[in-house]
C-alpha positions in Angstrom: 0.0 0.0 0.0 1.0 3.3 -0.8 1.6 5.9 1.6 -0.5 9.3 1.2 1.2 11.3 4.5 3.7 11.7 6.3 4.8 13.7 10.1 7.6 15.9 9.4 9.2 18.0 11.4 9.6 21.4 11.9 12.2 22.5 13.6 12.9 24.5 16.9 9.2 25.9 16.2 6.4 25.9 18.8 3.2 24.8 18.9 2.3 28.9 18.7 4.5 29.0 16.2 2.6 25.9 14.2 -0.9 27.0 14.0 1.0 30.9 12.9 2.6 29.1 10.0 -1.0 26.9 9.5 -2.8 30.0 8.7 0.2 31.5 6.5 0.0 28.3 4.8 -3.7 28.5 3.9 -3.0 31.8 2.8 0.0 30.7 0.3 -2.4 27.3 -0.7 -1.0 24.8 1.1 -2.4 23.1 4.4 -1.8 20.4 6.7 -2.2 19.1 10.1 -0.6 19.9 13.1 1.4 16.9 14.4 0.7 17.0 17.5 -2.3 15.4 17.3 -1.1 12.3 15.8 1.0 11.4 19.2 -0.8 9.7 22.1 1.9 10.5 24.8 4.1 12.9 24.0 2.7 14.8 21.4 5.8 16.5 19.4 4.5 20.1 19.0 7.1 21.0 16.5 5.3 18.7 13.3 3.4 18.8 10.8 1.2 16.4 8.9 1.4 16.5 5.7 -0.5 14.4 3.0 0.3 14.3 -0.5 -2.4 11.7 -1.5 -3.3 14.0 -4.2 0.0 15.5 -5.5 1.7 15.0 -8.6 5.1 15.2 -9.5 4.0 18.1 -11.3 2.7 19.8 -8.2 5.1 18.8 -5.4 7.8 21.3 -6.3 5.2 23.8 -6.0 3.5 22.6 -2.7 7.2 22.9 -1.2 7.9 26.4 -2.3 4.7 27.1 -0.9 5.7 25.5 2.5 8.9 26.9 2.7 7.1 30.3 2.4 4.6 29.5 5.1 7.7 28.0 7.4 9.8 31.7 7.1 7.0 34.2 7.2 7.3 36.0 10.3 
């Protein structure tokens, strides 16, 4: 089975500092999921869930630009 996400992670970034670069990211196009709700114990506040069920090769490039923008906005 192929897999359609993954948890990445971000860096010395809080969980503050997360749900800033979330909205920055909708506001570039790109979303995703906070990480931390994915962990039952110790949730790592510095991740991000990101699914690429839907991207192309075509399209990833792109969707990383657009991340990288969201990730150094300040």
């Amino acid at each position: 089975m192929a897999r359609i996400c993954c948890i990445a992670n971000a860096g010395g970034i809080d969980v503050e500092r997360v749900e800033e670069v979330l909205v920055r990211g909708v506001e570039a196009g790109v979303v995703f999921v906070p990480g931390s709700a994915f962990f039952t114990d110790e949730p790592q506040r510095n991740t991000l869930r990101l699914s690429y069920s839907t991207v192309t090769p075509e399209t990833a490039d792109e969707a990383a630009r657009r991340l990288a923008v969201a990730l150094n906005a300040r």
